[in-house]
N, C-alpha and C positions, 0 to 999 in steps of 0.2 A: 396642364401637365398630366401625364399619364398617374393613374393612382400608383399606388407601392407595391401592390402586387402584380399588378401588369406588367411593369418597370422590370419584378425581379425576375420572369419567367423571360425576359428577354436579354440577361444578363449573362454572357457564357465569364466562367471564371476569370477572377482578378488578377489573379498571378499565380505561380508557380504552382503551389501546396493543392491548387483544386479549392480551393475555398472560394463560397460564393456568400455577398451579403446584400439584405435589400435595403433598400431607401425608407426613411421616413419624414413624413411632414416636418418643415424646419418651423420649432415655435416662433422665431424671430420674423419669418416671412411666409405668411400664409400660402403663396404662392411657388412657393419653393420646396426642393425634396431634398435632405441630408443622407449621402452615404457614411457612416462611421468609422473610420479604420483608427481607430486607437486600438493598440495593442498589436499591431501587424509589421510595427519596426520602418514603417514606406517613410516617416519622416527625415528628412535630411541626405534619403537617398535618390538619385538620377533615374528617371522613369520615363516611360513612352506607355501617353493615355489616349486613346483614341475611343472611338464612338460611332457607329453613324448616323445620320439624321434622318429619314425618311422622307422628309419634305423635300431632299435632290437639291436645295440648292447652294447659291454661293455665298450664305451667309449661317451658321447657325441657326437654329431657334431656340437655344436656349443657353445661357449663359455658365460656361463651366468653371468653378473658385476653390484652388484651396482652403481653406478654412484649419487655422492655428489657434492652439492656446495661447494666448497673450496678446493677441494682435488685434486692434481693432477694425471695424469692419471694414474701412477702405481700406486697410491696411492690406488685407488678404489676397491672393494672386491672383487675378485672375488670367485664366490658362486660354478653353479654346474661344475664340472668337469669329474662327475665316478655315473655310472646309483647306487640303489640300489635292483634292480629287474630290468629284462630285458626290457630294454629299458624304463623304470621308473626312470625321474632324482629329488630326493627330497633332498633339503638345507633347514636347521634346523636353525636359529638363528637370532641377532639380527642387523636388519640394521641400516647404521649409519644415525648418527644427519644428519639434511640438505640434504636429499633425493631426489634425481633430476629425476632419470629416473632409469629403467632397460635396457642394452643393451644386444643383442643377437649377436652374434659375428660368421660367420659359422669358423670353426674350421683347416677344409679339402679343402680348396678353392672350395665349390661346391656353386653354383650358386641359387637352391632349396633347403629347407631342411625341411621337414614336420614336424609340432609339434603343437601337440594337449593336450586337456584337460590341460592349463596352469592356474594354478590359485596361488592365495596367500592370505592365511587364517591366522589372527590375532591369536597367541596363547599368552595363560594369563602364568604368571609367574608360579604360582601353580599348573597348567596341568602340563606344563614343567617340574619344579621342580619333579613333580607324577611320571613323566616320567624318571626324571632322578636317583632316588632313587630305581626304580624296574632297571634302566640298570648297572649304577655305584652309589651304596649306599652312599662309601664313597670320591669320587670326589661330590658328593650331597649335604653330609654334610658339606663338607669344602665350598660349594657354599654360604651355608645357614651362618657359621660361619664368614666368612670374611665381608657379608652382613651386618651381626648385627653389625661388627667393624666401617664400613661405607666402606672400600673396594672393590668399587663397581667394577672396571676393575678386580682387583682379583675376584672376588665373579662373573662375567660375565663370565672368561674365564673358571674355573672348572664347570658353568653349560653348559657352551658348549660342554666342553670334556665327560660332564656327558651323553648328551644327544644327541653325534656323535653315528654312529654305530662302532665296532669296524673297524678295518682296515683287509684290506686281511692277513691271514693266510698260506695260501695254496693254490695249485691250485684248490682242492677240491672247497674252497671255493671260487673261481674265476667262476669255474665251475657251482656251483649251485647258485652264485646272477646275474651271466650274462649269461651266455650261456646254462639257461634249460627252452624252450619254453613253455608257459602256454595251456591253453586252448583255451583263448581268443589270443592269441598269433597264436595258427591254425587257428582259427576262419578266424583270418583279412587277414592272409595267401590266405585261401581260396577266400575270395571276392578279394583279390586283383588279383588272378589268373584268375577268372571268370573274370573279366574286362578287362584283357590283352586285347589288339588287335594284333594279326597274331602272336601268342607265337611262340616261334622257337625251332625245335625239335631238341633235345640236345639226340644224339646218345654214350651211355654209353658203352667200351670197354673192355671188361672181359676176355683175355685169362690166363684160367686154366689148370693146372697139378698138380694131386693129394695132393692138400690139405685136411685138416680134415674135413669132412664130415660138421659137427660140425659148423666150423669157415665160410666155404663156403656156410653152408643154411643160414645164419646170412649175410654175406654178399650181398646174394639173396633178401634177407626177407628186408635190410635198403635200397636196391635201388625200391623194389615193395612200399615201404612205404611210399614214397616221395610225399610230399602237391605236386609241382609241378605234373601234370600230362604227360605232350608232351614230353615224355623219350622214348627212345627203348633201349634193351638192348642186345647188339651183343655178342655172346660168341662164343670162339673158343677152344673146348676141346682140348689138343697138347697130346691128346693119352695115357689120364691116365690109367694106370697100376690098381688101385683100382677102382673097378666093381661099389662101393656104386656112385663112382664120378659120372659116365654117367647117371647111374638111377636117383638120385639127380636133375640132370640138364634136364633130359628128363624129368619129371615130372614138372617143372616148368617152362618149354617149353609148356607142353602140357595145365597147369592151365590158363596161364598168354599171351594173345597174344602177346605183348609189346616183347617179348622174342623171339632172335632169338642166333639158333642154331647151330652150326657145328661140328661135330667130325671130327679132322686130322688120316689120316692113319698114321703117324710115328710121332714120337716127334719131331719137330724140335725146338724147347725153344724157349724165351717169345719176340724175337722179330719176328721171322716168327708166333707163335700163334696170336701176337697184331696182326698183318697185316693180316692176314686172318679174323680175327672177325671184321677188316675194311674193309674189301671186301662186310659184310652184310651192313654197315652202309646205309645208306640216308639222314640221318639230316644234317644240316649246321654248327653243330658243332659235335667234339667230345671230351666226356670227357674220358678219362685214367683211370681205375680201376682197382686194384688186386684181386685177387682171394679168401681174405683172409681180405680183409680191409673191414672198413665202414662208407656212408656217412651219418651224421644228416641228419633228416626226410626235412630240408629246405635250402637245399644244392643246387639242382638244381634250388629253387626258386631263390636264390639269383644271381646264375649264370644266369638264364635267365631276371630278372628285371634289370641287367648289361649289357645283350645285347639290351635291347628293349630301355634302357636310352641309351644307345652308339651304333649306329647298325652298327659302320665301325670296333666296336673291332674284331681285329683277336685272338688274346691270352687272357684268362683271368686265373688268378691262385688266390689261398687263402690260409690263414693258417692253421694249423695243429698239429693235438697231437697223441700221440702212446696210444695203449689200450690192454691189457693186457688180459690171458684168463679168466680173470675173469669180464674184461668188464670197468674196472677201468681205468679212464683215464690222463696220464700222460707226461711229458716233451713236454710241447705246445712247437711249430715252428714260434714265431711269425713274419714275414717278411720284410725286405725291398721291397719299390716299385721295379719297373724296374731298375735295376743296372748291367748292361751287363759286366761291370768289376770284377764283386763278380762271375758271371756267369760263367766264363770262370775259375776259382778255383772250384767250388763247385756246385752242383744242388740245389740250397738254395728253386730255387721256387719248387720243387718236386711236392707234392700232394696239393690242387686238381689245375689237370692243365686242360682249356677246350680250343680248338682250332679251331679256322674253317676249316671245311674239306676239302676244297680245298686248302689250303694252304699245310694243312699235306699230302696230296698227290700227291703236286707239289715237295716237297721232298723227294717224294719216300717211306713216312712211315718210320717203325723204321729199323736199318739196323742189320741184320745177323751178328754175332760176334764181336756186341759190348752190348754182356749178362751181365747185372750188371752195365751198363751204359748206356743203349740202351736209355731211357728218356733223359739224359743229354746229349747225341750226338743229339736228334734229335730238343735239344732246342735252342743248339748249331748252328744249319743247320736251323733251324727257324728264329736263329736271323740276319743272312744274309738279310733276307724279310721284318725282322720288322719295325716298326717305334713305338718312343716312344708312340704317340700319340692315336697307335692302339693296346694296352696293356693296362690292367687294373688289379688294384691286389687289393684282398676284402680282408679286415682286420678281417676277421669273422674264425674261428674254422668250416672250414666246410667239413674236412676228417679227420677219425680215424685209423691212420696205424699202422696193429696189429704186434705189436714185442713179442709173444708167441713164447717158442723156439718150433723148431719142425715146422714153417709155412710156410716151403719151401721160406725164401724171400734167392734168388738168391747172394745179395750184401753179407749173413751173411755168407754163408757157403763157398765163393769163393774171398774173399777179396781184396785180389792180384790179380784176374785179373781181377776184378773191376775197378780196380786201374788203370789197364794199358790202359782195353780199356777208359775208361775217360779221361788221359793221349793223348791215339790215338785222340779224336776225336778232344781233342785242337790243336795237331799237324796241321789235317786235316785241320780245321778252317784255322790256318795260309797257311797254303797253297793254299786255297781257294780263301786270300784274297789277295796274294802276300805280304803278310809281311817277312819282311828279318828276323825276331823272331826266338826264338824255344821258346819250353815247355820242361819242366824239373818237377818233382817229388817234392812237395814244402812240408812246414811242415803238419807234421799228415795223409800226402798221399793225399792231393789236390796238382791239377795242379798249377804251378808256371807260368807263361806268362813273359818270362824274353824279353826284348827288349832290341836292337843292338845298341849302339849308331851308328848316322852317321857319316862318314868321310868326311873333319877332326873333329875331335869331337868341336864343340863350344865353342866359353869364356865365362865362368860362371863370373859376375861379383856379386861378395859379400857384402852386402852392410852392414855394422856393427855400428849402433850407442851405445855409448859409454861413459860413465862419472866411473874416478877413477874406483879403483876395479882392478888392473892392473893386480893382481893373478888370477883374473877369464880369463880375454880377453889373457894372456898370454896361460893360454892353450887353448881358443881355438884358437888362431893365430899358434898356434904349431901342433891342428890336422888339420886346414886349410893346411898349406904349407909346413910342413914336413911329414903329417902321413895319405892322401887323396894321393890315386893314380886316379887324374884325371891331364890331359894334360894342359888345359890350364886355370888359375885360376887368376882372377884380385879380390884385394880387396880394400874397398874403407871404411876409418875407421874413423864416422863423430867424432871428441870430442867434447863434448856440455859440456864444461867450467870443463874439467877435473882439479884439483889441486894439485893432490898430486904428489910428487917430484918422486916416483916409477912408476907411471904412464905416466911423462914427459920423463923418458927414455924409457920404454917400446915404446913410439910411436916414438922417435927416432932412435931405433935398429931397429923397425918394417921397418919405414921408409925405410931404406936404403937397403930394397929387393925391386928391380924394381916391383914384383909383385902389390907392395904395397901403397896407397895412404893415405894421412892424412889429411883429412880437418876438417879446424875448425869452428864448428858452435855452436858461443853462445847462450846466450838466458833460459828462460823458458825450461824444456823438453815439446817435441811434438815429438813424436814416429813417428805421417805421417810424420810433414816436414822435420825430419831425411830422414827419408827412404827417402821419395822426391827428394830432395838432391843429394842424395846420386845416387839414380837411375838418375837425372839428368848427371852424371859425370862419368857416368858407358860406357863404350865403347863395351862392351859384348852385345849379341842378345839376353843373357839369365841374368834376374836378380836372384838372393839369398838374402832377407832378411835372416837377420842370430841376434838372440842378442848377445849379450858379453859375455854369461854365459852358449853356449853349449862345450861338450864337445865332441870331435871325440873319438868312440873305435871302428870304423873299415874302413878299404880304402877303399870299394866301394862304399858307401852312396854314391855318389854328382855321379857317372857316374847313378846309381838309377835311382837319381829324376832325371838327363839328360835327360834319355833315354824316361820317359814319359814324362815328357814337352816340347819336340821338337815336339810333336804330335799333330797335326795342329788342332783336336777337344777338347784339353784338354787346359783348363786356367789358372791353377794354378798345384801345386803338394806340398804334406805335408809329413813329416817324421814319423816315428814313434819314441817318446822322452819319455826318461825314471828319475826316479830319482836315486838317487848317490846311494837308496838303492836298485835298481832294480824295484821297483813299477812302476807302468805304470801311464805319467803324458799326456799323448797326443795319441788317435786315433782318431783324426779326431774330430769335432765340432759338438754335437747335438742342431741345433735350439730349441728354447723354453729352454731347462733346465734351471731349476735355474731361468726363467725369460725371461732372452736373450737370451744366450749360454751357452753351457759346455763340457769340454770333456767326449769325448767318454770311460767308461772304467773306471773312472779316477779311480787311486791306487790298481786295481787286479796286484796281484803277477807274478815275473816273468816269472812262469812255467806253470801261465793259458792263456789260447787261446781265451779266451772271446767269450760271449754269440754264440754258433756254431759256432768257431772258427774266428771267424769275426775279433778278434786280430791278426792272421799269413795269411792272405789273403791282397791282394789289392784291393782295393775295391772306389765306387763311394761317394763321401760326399757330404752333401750344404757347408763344410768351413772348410777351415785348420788354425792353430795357424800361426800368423805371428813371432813366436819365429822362424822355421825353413820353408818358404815360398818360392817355386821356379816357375816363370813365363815367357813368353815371352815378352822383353821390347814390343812388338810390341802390347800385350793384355794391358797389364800395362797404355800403353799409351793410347788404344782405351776405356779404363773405366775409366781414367781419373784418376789413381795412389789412394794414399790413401787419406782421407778426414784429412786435417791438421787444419780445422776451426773446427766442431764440433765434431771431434772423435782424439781427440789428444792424447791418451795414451789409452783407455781401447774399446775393438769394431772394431778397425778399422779393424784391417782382417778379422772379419765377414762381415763388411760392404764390402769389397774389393772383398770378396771373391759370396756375393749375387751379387755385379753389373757384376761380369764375368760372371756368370750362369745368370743372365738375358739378358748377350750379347749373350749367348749360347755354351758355352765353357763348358767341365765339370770338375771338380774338381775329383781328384786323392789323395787319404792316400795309402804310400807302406810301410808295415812292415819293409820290405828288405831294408829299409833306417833307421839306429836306432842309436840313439845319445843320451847323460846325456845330459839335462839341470839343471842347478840348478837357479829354478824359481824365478826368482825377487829379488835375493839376492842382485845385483846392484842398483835396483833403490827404493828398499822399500816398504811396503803395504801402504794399501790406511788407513792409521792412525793419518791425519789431517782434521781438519774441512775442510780446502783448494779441498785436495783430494775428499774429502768424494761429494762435492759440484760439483766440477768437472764427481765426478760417475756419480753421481745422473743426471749432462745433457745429459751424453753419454748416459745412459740407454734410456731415455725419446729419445733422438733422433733415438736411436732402434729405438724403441716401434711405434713412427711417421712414419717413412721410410720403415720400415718393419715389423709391425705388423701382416698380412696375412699371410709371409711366415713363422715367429715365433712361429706363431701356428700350423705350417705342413711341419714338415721336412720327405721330403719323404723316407729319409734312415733310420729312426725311427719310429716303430709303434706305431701308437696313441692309442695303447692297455697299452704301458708301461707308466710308470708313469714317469712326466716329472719335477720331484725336483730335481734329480740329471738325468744323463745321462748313468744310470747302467742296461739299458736289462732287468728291473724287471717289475715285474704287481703293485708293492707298495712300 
C-alpha cells in the first residue's frame, strides 16, 4: 500500500466543501490505511465512492470498507470489490449510521498500490430514485411503495438493487467492462513508458509454417501495435511450402526494423524453428509466440512494468482466452499462481510465458521431439532452476490463442503424441531429479505423478473423534481395517460422551482389534482438543485426522496421501471427498470464499473435471478440510497442532493448514484419494444460538489472524468472484 502521504497527494477532494483528508495506518491492521470522516455528517447518507486503480484491471487491488462505531469487524460494509470500467471502481449507496472511517485494505499482499481521483460525492434520494426508474422501473417502484408504508430497510434495499448495475452475463461482458482499454487508458500507458528507466528488451519468438496468410498478418500487425515499444521480434520461417508466407514476412521485415528474419532450408517443426528464431534473439527476456495467435496492444507493457517492479524475475506468465476467425473472444484461462504440482499434470501456465534468456538457454531451448509439448517440457526443465520467489504470474488477459480450425496448432491435429511426448518429459523430470516415482497417463490424458511409498511403508495413525452415530463410525471403521490395503494402520477412536447403547458396543468390538484404541474424552465438543488428543497418543510418524462419517470406496486412498506426505517439502495432504450422491463436497479450500473459506468445486457433478480439469489433477492449495487430513506428527508438532481455545469446532484446518505454509511446507489435494463423507450428519448444524455465537468468534478470529492471506489465496484468481469457491467471473 501506498504510504499516507503519497495516497494524500493523489486525493482530489471528498465532497462538496473542498475538503481534503489523508489516510493513516489502521492500528488494527498493519497492512491497511484508515481514512477518518467522523465529523463530516457522510453517515447514514446515499453516496457514490469511486477510485481508480492503476493496475487496469478487472478486479480491485485493494479492498474498500466502511467502518462504524459499534459494528464489529465482519460486520462492516464492505463496498468496492469489481471495477465498473477499466480500472474505474464505483460503489453506489448508502452508508451506515455512526461512520468512523474508510479503510483500504491491499487485496494481493503488495506493498504499493496506486489510486487516484478518489472522491465521494453526496447523492439526494430523487437523483437516485431518477436513476433508478430509467435502470430498474419496477424494483423503483417497489422502492417508492414500501417507503410510503414507512418500510424503510425494505424500501433501501429495492433502491439499491434498483440502482446496482447489472451483474456479469457473459464473458462478452467481462470483456467489454474490464478488459477493453480506453483512450485515456493508452494515454497513461504511454507516459508511463516514457518514464521507465532502462526498459528491458523483451525479444518476441515467432517460429512459423504455413499458416493463413490472413491470421499471420494479424498476428504481425498485434505485436507491431504494442504501447510498449523496446520489443524485437525474431522469426524463424521452418520452410513454408505457401509462397504468400515468405512474401508476407519479408515485407514486414523490410517495413519494420524491430523485425528479424530467417528462413530455414528444410522444415524441421516448431521446436528446432523456436530455437533458431532464438538464435536472433538479444534481449534479456523472451517471450513465446505462435504464428497464428494474438497479444493485446498492452501485453508487453505489462510484462515489462513486472520486470522493472521485480528485476530478479526469471519466469513471468499471464492469462488467457481463445479467439475465433472471426476475432471473437472466448473460454478465458484464468490462472493459478506458481503451482509446480498442477505443472507436472498439465501446462496450465501455457500463454503468455516470458522468460529470461539466459536461463532458457542454459537449458538448451526447446528440445526436438517433444512437438505438441515442446513448451511444457521446457517448463518443466525450467523448473529445476526456479524459485518461487523468481516467478510472477499477472492476472490480466494478455494472450489471444486462436482455435480457428485449419491454424496448424500442432496439439489439435496430433493428439496422442502430444500426449506422450508430455508424458516423456514428466518421466524425464523424475529422472533428473532421482525420484524413485514413475508417470503414468492420468484422467483426460494429463500426466499422473504417482509416488512409491517407502519401505517399510509407515504407521498411519487415525485419529477419529466421535460421539453416538454408531451406523456412521461403523462403516468407516470397516473401510479403515477391512477394506484399505495399506500395511500398517493404528487408530485412535476419541468418545466425547457417546450414550447410546449401539454405540457402547461398537467401541467394544472395535476395541478388541489390536489395531484399535478407545479413549474417552468427555466434555463440551472441541474438534482441536480431540484431535490433540488423540495425536497425543498416536505412536505412528504419520497422523490421519479422519471424522466419523467418511466412507472408504477404494483400497488405495491412505497409500495416496502416504506416498505424498512422507515428502519432506510437503505439510499437510487432502483427499478428494464426495457426497452419497456423487457430487463433489471437497477439492481442496479456497481462502476468502464465502468470507473465510470454501470448498473448492463445491457440488459439480460426478463426470465434471472442474474448471480445466483442475478436479482429476493433483494439485497445490492454501488448506485442506480436516474431515480427511494427512501430516507428519513431526510438522503437527512444529505448528503447534490445532488451535483448541479459539477455533474449537469450525476453521481449525484452515487455521492448521495457513501455519504449515507459513512454516514453509506445502499443502497437497490428490484426486486419487476419493472417499463419501456424509457431512455433519453426526455432530449437527450450526442451529443454536450457542453454536451460532461460537461461529461468530471463530470467523472473527479468522478475520484477526489472517485477514491478508483471506484476501489472496494464490491458487485462486482474484478475477473469479469469491462468494462461493466455483471458477466463475460472477
Amino acid at each position: 500500500m501506498a504510504r499516507p502521504a503519497e495516497l494524500q497527494a493523489a486525493i482530489v477532494p471528498l465532497w462538496g466543501n473542498g475538503t481534503t483528508r489523508s489516510f493513516a495506518a489502521d492500528p488494527h491492521d498493519a497492512g491497511a490505511l484508515l481514512l477518518d470522516l467522523r465529523g463530516t455528517g457522510l453517515g447514514g447518507r446515499w453516496v457514490e465512492i469511486s477510485f481508480r486503480d492503476e493496475g487496469r484491471g478487472s478486479f480491485s487491488r485493494v479492498e474498500l470498507a466502511a467502518v462504524a462505531e459499534g459494528l464489529s469487524e465482519h460486520e462492516n460494509t464492505s463496498l468496492a470489490e469489481r471495477a465498473f470500467g477499466n480500472g474505474r471502481f464505483t460503489w453506489i449507496g448508502r452508508l451506515p449510521a455512526g461512520l468512523a472511517a474508510l479503510r483500504l485494505t491491499p487485496m494481493l499482499g503488495e506493498t504499493e498500490v496506486t489510486l487516484t481521483d478518489l472522491t465521494i460525492r453526496v447523492q439526494s434520494r430523487l437523483t437516485l430514485l431518477g436513476r433508478g426508474v430509467l435502470r430498474a422501473p419496477v424494483l423503483a417502484a417497489q422502492a417508492v411503495f414500501w417507503r410510503c408504508l414507512g418500510k424503510r430497510v425494505r424500501a433501501r434495499n429495492r433502491l439499491t438493487r434498483a440502482i446496482t448495475p447489472p451483474g456479469l452475463t457473459g464473458y462478452d461482458t467481462w470483456v467489454r467492462c474490464f478488459d477493453t482499454l480506453t483512450d485515456a487508458d493508452r494515454a497513461q500507458i504511454r507516459a508511463e513508458v516514457a518514464a521507465m528507466a532502462d526498459p528491458p528488451l523483451i525479444s518476441v519468438v515467432m517460429p512459423v509454417y504455413n499458416p493463413a496468410p490472413k491470421v499471420l498478418e494479424e498476428a504481425l500487425r498485434s505485436v507491431r501495435a504494442q504501447l510498449y515499444p523496446r520489443w524485437e521480434l525474431c522469426i524463424a520461417d521452418d520452410a513454408s511450402t505457401d509462397p504468400a508466407v515468405p512474401r508476407l514476412l519479408a515485407r514486414i521485415a523490410q517495413d519494420e526494423p524491430r523485425v528479424k528474419l530467417v528462413r530455414r532450408p528444410e522444415n524441421g517443426h516448431i521446436a528446432r524453428a523456436t530455437n533458431t528464431a532464438l538464435d536472433l534473439a538479444t534481449g534479456a527476456f523472451i517471450a513465446f509466440m505462435d504464428h497464428d495467435d494474438v497479444l493485446p496492444e498492452h501485453a508487453l507493457f505489462e510484462v515489462a512494468k513486472a520486470i522493472l517492479r521485480e528485476p530478479q524475475l526469471d519466469l513471468i506468465y499471464t492469462d488467457e482466452d481463445k479467439v475465433d476467425a472471426r476475432g471473437h473472444r472466448f473460454e478465458p484461462h484464468f490462472k493459478s499462481d506458481w503451482n509446480p504440482e498442477l505443472l507436472y499434470a498439465q501446462n496450465y501456465i501455457n500463454h503468455l510465458t516470458v522468460v529470461r534468456a539466459s536461463l532458457v538457454r542454459e537449458v538448451g531451448g526447446l528440445r526436438p521431439g517433444f512437438e505438441g509439448s515442446q513448451d511444457h517440457d521446457l517448463l518443466l526443465r525450467l523448473s529445476d532452476r526456479l524459485s518461487p520467489d523468481r516467478i510472477r504470474h499477472l492476472p490480466q488477459v494478455l494472450y489471444h490463442w486462436r482455435a480457428a480450425i485449419g491454424s496448424g496448432t500442432f496439439s489439435d491435429t496430433a493428439l496422442e503424441r502430444a500426449e506422450a511426448a508430455r508424458l516423456q518429459s514428466l518421466r524425464d523430470l523424475i529422472a533428473r531429479r532421482g525420484w524413485p516415482h514413475r508417470a503414468e497417463r492420468g484422467p483426460l490424458g494429463f500426466n499422473r505423478l504417482v509416488r512409491i511409498l517407502p519401505a517399510p511403508a509407515p504407521r498411519v495413525s487415525v485419529v477419529i473423534p466421535t460421539r453416538d452415530r454408531a451406523e456412521l463410525l461403523a462403516v468407516a471403521l470397516r473401510g479403515l481395517l477391512h477394506e484399505t490395503t495399506y500395511p500398517d494402520i493404528e487408530v485412535i477412536i476419541l468418545d466425547n460422551d457417546s450414550r447410546e447403547p449401539a454405540t457402547g458396543k461398537l467401541l467394544a468390538e472395535a476395541a478388541a482389534d489390536p489395531r484399535v484404541r478407545v479413549l474417552r474424552s468427555p466434555g463440551a465438543f472441541n474438534f482441536s482438543a480431540l484431535s490433540n488428543e488423540g495425536a497425543a497418543a498416536a505412536s505412528g510418524p504419520l497422523l490421519l485426522f479422519l471424522n466419523n462419517d467418511i466412507e472408504v470406496t477404494e483400497s488405495g486412498w491412505l497409500a495416496e496421501m502416504v506416498s505424498i506426505a512422507v515428502e519432506p517439502d510437503v505439510g499437510a495432504v487432502g483427499a478428494k471427498l464426495t457426497y452419497p450422491d456423487g457430487t463433489l463436497q471437497h477439492g481442496g479450500v479456497v481462502l476468502g470464499a464465502g468470507g473465510v473459506a470454501g470448498h473448492s468445486h463445491l457440488g459439480i457433478g460426478p463426470e465434471d473435471p472442474g474448471y480445466f480439469g483442475r478436479m482429476v489433477m493433483t494439485q497445490e492449495v492454501s488448506a485442506v478440510t480436516g474431515a480427511c487430513l494427512m501430516m507428519r506428527r513431526s510438522v503437527f508438532a512444529e505448528v503447534g497442532g490445532f488451535d483448541a481455545d479459539r477455533l474449537t469446532v469450525a476453521f481449525n484446518d484452515v487455521d492448521l493448514c495457513l501455519r504449515i505454509r507459513q512454516a514453509g511446507y506445502r499443502i497437497i489435494w490428490t484426486p486419487h484419494a476419493s472417499l463419501i463423507h456424509h457431512e455433519s450428519k453426526s455432530r449437527g448444524q450450526e442451529d443454536t444460538p450457542e453454536k451460532r455465537a461460537r461461529f461468530e468468534s471463530e470467523v472473527m478470529t479468522m478475520l484477526e489472524r489472517w485477514g491478508p492471506q483471506l484476501r489472496n489465496d494464490p491458487y485462486y484468481n482474484p478475477n473469479f468472484a469469491r462468494a462461493k469457491a466455483q471458477f466463475r467471473l460472477w
